[in-house]
Structure formats: C-alpha cells, structure tokens
N, C-alpha and C positions, 0 to 999 in steps of 0.2 A: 037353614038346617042341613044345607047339603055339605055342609065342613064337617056335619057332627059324626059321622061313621070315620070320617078321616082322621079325626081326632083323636078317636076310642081307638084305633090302630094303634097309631104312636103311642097311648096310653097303655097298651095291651104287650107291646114290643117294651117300653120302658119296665113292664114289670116281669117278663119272662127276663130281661137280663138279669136283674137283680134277685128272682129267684134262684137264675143259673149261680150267679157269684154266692150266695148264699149257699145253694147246696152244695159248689167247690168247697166252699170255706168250713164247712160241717164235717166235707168230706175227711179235709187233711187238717183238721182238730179232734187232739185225744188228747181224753181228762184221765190224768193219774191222781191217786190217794197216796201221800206218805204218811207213815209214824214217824214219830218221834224217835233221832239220831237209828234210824235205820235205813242200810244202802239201798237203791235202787239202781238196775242199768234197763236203759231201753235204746232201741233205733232209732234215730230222727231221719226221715224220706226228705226228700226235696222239696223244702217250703211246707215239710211239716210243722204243726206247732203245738206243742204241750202244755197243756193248762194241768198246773201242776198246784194240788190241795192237800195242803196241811190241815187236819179235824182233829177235834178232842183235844182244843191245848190250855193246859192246864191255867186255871184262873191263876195261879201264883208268878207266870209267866207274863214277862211284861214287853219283850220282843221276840221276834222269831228272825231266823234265817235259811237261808236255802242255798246249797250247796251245788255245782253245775261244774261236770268235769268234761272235755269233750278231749277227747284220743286223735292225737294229729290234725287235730283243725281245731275251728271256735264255732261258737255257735252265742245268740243273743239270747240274754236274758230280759223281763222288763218286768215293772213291777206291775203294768196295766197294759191289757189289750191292743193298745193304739204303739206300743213300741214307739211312743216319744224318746226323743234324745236324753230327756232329762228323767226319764224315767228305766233309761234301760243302759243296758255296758256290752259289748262285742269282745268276746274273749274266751282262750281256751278254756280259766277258771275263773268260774262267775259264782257271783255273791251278791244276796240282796236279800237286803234287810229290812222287815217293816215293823215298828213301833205296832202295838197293840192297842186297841180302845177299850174302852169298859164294856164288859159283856161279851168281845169278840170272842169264841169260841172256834175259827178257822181263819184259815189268809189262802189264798190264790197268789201262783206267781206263773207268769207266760215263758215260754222257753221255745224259741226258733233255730232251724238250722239256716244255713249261710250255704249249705253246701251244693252244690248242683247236679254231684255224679249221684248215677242211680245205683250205687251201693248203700248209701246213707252213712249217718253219722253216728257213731256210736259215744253214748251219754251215759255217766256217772252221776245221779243225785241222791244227797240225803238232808234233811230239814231238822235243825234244832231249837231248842227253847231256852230260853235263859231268863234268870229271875230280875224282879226286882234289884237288888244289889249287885249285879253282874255290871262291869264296864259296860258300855256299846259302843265296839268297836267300829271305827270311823263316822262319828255320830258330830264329830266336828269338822267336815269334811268343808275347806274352801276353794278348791282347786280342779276336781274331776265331778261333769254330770251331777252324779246321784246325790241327794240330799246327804240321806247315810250311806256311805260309800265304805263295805267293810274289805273291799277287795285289796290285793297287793299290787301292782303294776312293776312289771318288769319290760326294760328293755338292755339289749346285747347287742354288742358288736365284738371283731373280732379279740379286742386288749380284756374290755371290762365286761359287767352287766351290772346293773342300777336296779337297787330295787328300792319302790317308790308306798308309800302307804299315808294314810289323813291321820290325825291324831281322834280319839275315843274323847266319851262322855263318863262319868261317872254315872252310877245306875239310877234309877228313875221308878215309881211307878205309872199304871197306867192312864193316862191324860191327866198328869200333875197340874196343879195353878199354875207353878212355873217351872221351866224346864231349865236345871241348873247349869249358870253358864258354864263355858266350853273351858278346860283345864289345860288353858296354852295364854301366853301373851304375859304381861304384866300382873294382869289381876288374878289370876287363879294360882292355885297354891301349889300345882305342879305335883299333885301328891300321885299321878297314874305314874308306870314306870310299863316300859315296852322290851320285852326282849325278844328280840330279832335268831332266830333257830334254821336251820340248815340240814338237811336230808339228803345226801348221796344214793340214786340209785346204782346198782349194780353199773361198772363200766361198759361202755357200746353195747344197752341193752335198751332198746327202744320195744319193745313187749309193753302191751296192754297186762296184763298179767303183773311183772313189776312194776307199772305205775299207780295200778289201782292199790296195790298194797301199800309205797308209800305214801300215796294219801290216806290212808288209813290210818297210816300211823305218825301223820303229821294234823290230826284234825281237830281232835281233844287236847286241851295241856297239858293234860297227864303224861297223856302219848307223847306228847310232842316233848315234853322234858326225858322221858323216858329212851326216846328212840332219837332226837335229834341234837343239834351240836349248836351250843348257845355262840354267838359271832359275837355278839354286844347289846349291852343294857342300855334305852337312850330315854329321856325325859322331856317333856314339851318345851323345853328350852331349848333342844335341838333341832334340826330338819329330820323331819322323818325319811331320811330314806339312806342308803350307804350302797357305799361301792365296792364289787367284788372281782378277784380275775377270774374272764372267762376260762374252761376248758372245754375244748368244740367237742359235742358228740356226749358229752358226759351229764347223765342225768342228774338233777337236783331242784329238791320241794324246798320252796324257805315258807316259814310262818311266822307270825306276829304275837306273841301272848300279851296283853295288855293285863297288869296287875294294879289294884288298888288297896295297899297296903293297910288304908284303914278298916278295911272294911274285912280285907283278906279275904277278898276273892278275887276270881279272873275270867278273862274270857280270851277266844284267840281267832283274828281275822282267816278269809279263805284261804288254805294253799293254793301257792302257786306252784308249776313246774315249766321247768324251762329245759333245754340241750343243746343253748348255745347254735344252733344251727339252725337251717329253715330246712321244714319236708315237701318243699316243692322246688326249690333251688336245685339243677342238676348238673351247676357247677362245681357251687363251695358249699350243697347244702348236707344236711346227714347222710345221706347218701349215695354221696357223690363219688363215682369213680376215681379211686386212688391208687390205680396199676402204677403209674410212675412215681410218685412218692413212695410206694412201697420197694420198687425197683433202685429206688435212689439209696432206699436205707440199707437195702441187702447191701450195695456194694461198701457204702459207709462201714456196714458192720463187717465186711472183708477185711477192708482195711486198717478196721481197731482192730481188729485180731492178732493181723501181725504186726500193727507196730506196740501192743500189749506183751510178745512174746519176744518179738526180734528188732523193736524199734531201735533198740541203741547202735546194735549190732552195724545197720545200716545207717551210720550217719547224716549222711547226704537227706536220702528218702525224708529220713525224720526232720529236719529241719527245713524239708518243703512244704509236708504235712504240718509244722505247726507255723509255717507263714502262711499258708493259703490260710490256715483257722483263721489266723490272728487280724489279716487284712481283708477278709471278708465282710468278719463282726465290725470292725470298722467302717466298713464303706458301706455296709447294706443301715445304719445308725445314720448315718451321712446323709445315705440317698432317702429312705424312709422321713427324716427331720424335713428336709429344705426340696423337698420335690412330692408331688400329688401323684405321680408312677404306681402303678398296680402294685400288690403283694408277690407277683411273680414275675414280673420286669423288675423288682430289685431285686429280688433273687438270683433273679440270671445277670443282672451288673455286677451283682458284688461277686456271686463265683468266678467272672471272667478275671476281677481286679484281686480275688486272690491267690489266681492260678499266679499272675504278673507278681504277686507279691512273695508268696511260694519262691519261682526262681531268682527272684532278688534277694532273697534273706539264704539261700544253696551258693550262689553267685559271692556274697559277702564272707559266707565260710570260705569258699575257696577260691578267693584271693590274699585274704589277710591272715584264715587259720586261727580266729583269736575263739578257744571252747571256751572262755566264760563270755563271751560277750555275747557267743550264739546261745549257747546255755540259758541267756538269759530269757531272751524270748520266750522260748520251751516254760520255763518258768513264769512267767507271765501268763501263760493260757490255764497250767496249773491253778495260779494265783485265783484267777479267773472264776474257776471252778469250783474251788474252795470260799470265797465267796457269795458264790450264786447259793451255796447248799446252806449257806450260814443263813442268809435273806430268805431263804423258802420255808424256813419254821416260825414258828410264832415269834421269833424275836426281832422278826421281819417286819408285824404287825405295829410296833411299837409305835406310837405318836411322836416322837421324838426324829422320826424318820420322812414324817410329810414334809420338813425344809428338804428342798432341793439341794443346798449347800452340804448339809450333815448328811445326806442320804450318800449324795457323789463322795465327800472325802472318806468316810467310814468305810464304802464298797474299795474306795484304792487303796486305802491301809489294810484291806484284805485280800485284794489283789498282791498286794506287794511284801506279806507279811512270807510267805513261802517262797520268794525268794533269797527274802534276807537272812532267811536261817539255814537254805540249804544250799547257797550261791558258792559257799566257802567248798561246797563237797560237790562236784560240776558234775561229779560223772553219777551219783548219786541221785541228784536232782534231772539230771537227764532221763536215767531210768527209772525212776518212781512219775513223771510226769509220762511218760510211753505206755506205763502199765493204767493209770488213771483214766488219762482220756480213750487209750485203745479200748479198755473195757466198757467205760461209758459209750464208747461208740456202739459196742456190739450191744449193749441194752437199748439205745434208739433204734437200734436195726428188730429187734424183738419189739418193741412200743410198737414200732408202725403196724402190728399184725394181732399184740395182743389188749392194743391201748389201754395204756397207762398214764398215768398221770409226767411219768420220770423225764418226758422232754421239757414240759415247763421249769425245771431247774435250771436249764441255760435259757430259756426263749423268755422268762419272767425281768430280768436285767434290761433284756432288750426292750422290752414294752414299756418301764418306767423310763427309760431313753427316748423313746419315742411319743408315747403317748403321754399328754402333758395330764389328764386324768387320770393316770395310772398311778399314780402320788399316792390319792387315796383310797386305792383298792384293799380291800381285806384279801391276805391271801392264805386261804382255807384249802389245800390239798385234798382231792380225796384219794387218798392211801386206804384202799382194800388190800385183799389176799394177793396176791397178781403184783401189786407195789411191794410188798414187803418181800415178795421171792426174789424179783426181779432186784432189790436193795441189797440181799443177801448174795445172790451171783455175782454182780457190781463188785463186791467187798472179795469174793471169793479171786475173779479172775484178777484184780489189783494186785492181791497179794501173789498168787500164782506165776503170774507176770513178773513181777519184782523180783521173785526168788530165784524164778528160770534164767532172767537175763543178766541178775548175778550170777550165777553159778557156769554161766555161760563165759561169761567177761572175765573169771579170777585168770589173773597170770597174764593179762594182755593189756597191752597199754589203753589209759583212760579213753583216749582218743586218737584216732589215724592222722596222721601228721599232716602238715597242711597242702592242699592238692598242689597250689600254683607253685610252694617250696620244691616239690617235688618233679614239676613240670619242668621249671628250670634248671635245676640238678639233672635231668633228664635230656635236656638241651643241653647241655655245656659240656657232659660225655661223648654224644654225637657228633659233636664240633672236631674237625680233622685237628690233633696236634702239631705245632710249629718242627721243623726238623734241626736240629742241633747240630754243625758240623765241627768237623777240628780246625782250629786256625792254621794257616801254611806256615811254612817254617819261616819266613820273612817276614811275619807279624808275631814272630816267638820273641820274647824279650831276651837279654842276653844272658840274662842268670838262671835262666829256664833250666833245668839239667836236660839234656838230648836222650837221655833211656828212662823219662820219670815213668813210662810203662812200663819196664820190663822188671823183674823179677831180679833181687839181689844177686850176685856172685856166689858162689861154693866153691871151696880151695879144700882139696885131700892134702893132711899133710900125715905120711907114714900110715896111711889108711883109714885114718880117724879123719872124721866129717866134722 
C-alpha cells in the first residue's frame, strides 16, 4: 500500500493535464450558426477553430455546402473534428460538401487557421442548400482527399495557370438504395455539361473589399452567368481541367457551373481566386519592389517617343534600335529553351547580345548602304507586332492552333505579311514601323505604373516559345477601363507619329546616302593631287606648232581690224 498515494499522484497529474488541454481547446473553439446562402466574415486567432452550423435545412434539400474564403492566406477546412487528411482540404477557397441523411435537419463543418501571426486571419463563409435534382458537384471525385470534392484547384506559374476540378453526380435523394453511377467513363450517358467562367477583378487591386464582391458574384449561376465570361463548355469525356495565361498581379475568380440538361437544373462548384503571385514572396511576389523595372520602362518609353516622332529622321539611331529589339527576342527564346538560367540572367544575356546586335545591323547600313535590305529588319519587328495583336484575340484561342507546326508557320505569314506589301515603299515602311513600336513603347513605359494587361501582347509569343505548355493556354485578356485608353493613345500617338514624320521628310531624300560611299569620296578629296608639268622642248614632237599658246595674229590693214 505504500505505492498507492504514489499512484493517485500520477493519476491526479494525468488528469489536470487533460483538463488543461481541454479547457485550451474550449478556449480557442467558437460555434457560429449560418442561414442559408447568407454571408458571414469573422477573425480566426492562432490555432483558432470554428465550428461552423448550418440549422433549419430544409427537408427538400438533399445536400449542403459550405463556402470558406480566407484574405491572403489559407486556412483548413474538415468535414469532422479530428482534421483527417481525407476529411479535410488546406486552401485559400475551401469547399465541403456533405450528403444529407433522412431526418438530418443541421450539419457541422470545422474551420482552422494555419496562420501564426497574432493578427489573425480574416474569413469569408456562407452555407448553401440544394435540392434533390441539383448536380452534386464533385460527387465523382477520383483524384483529391475528399470523397466529394466540390473545390477548384489552381495552380500558377509564371507562363500559365491550371485550373483543376472532379467531375459531378447527377442529383440524388436522401440515402437512395442506390447512388447513381458517376456520369464519366464509358457507361454513363455524359448527359452533365460544365462551363468553366472567369471573373477579372479590378487591375493591381488586391483589397479585401474587391474580392469579397467578386465572389459574390461568382457564387450563384445566375451571378455567375450574369457577371462572368464563359472560357469553355466541357463534358465528362474530357479532363476536367484547362489552361490559362498567367497575368502576374492581376485578380481573377474562375467557377464551374455543372448543368444537367435533362432535368434543367444546375449547380456551381467553390470560387476560386488567384493573382498569379505569392503575398509572402519579397522577390517576384505581389509585392515585390519594382523601382527598376519601372526605371527601365521610363527610359524605354523615352525612347519610343522619339523614335515615334523622329525615328526616320535619324537613321542610324533607328536601325540600332530595331536590331537590339530584333536580336534580343532572339537570344532571350535561345537562352530561355536550352538553358535552366533565372528569368533575369536571360534578361541581362539577351540585352547584352542585342546591344552586339544593334551595332552589327548600324555597321551593315553603313558599309553597304543597301535601304531595302536594312528596311527590312525594321519591317520584321513590325511584322512581329502585328502578329502578336492578331494571336492575342480570340482567334488566338482557336484549336487549330495547338499544332506547333500551324501555330509557328501562321505567326511567320504574319510576321512577314507587312513586309511584303510595304517593302516596295522603304521609306513608308520605315516610318509607319518608328511610329508603331515608338508608341507602343511609351504604353509599356505607362503599364509598368498603371498595370495593364498591353505588355502581354509581345511577352504572349515569347511563352508559346518557350513554354512547351503554353500551346494549350486560353488566352483571356482582361481589358478594363485603363486597356481601352491606353489602346486608344496607342492608335492616337501611331498615327501622330506617322503624320509628323512625314510632313517632316517631304522634299528630302528617302534616305541619307551611304556612310562608308561618303567616307571614301571624303578620302580621295583629301588625297594631295598629282602635279602636271609641260614637257621640255626636246620631247616636243616636230609638228608641235612652237606658239600652240599664244593667241592668233591681228594685221590692221587701212585701219580696219
């Protein structure tokens, strides 16, 4: 008996900790109530956790779901307490769905933060019902965790971003005999149809305030047809998921409307939202210091400016300026394919190899002097550009453009389509290609301040070059207010430019004659001339006359001359 007081110790000690743990765990647990499709925001603290209850749902209702937005970070959803793998998802937009029993008149869902600082995290939830005949979306889920998985999954890098989703059930009541198989594969009838929608928020506006509104307005179908931009209709005969090009910094909700056409209804998986960028990255992330890319664009846009108004004028200049372009995009395509180098170590290759390229293509004018040959170049960056603008609208999009083959020779027949009608008129083509790219340059020099979408019409060519996934990117612009001024300036200083530096040029030759011609004409005047003398009279021939200088005779005769 004398262990037995030792005993109740450690017996007395095992239970103050686990009332400690226990009243920790009471502590930083709070039960919220939602209704039905109405928003909630609350704070989640450090290793808080929300038990979150849907009441009052409607017996007609044969699953529910639960909506979890979290504002620059993520935060864990589960379906049960214990935050199982298979019962839970870690993510900014969380989704989870539970199937209803007979009789269930509420559901519980757990909701964790991940986060550590003691500001906490700030959370978006609302909870909706759907009926019997509704899809259940991601109810065929083979791939991620969750049984029914209605979430989207996105991932981004800097070319694309992927967006990923499970295929839907067809609707159901509640604890059927049998649960109708899944509307993918060979046996089912393929009868759901998925359209995949797209929501632009406001450009470089990472505000709470604008993101909670588009998900607002990407959450319903109604909404979502109403306010968002359809990308593509796919069917379980497809992979669910497609690729889009990134734009860094720039907000966008995609959603999923799954439709079942016999029935004529629908439903529509979680918004997701994405910006392309990470908010703790304080490199390349959203908020990452961009004093020298914005430094770099000011000078850029100096420079379109005057070779928009005065490029022809200065020959030379200009045909330095379009060989650095031209052998840039070249070697940074080069160096990008066949080398693992940073994004800014080719950067800095290819400008050195176009500064090299630049006075090689100044160099070739003036030795040889040939203006259609240099003209030619200049035209080719044009080419270039007209091109790139043609690819960046929906006709971009087309399926006939995923061969690699038809993508490359279709971009070089448009590459080379404005030289061959403007090659004939050199000096024409010189100055409409000065006024193009000058003014586009002074619009990248305004993007890097007012971001816009208008750099990705040259940088889009470059990533199907490089990125062998970029093939099948959708490319969906978001052209706001801000695009469309900055399209109209574009158009304004082009033609401004064009008009100026004709009106500048009438009366003066196409182009200034060839340097090295002129060198040497320049040389051969300077050369001392040979001196010429008279031959001596002993190397006169004999029939020389001896006065062939002097001036005829005059004879007066009677005073008349």
């Amino acid at each position: 008996m004398a262990g037995y007081p030792r005993k109740m110790s450690w017996w007395c000690l095992v239970a103050v900790f686990f009332s400690t743990l226990m009243t920790l765990d009471a502590r930083n647990r709070t039960e919220i109530s939602l209704f039905n499709n109405t928003w909630t925001n609350f704070t989640l603290g450090s290793g808080d956790t929300l038990d979150v209850t849907l009441s009052n749902i409607s017996v007609n209702s044969s699953f529910a779901m639960l909506h979890v937005h979290a504002i620059h970070t993520s935060v864990v959803g589960s379906l049960a307490p214990d935050y199982h793998t298979y019962t839970s998802v870690n993510s900014s937009d969380v989704g989870l769905l539970t199937l209803l029993e007979k009789g269930q008149s509420s559901v519980t869902w757990f909701v964790n933060s991940t986060r550590n600082e003691t500001d906490g995290t700030k959370v978006w939830m609302m909870a909706l019902e759907y009926n019997a005949s509704d899809p259940i979306p991601g109810a065929c889920n083979q791939e991620f965790p969750l049984e029914n998985d209605p979430n989207i999954h996105v991932h981004y890098n800097l070319y694309e971003t992927i967006v990923q989703f499970q295929f839907s059930n067809v609707g159901f009541p509640r604890q059927p005999k049998g649960i109708p198989e899944c509307d993918q594969g060979s046996s089912g009838d393929h009868r759901l149809k998925y359209d995949v929608y797209q929501y632009y928020l406001p450009e470089h506006d990472f505000s709470e305030a604008s993101l909670v509104q588009g998900l607002k307005r990407m959450t319903h179908p109604a909404d979502i047809i109403a306010n968002g931009h359809l990308i593509r209709t796919l069917d379980s005969k497809k992979k669910p998921n497609m690729t889009l090009a990134s734009f860094k910094g720039q907000g966008v909700i995609y959603n999923v409307i799954v439709r079942d056409p016999k029935l004529n209804t629908s439903a529509s998986y979680i918004p997701v939202h994405t910006y392309a960028c990470s908010f703790t990255d304080t490199v390349a992330g959203c908020f990452a210091n961009n004093d020298v890319a914005k430094a770099l664009s000011t000078i850029a846009g100096v420079i379109g400016l005057f070779l928009c108004f005065t490029g022809h004028r200065y020959f030379k200049t200009e045909l330095f300026i379009f060989g650095f372009l031209a052998t840039m995009l070249i070697t940074f395509i080069l160096i990008s394919m066949y080398s693992d180098e940073s994004h800014a170590v080719c950067v800095g290759i290819s400008c050195m190899v176009g500064a090299v390229g630049g006075i090689l293509w100044t160099l070739f004018w003036w030795r040889f002097g040939l203006a259609v040959l240099s003209v030619l170049l200049v035209g080719l960056v044009l080419g270039y550009m007209f091109a790139s603008i043609i690819f960046f609208t929906p006709f971009g999009n087309l399926n006939v453009w995923l061969n690699d083959f038809n993508y490359g020779m279709s971009f070089a027949c448009g590459i080379m389509i404005i030289p061959v009608f403007l090659l004939a008129f050199t000096k024409t083509l010189s100055i409409v290609s000065c006024s193009v790219i000058g003014s586009y340059a002074v619009i990248l020099a305004l993007d890097a301040y007012l971001y816009t979408c208008l750099s990705y019409i040259a940088l889009n060519p470059i990533k199907r070059a490089v990125a062998q996934d970029f093939r099948v990117a959708v490319i969906s612009a978001p052209f706001q207010v801000k695009d469309y001024v900055l399209v109209a300036l574009w158009v304004l200083l082009s033609i401004l430019g064009a008009v100026s530096q004709f009106y500048r040029e009438r009366g003066r030759e196409d182009f200034p004659p060839c340097p090295y011609e002129l060198y040497r004409k320049k040389r051969q005047e300077s050369l001392p001339q040979p001196n010429i003398q008279q031959p001596d009279q002993q190397d006169r021939e004999e029939t020389e006359p001896l006065l062939s200088n002097q001036e005829a005779p005059t004879y007066v005769i009677n005073h008349v001359t």
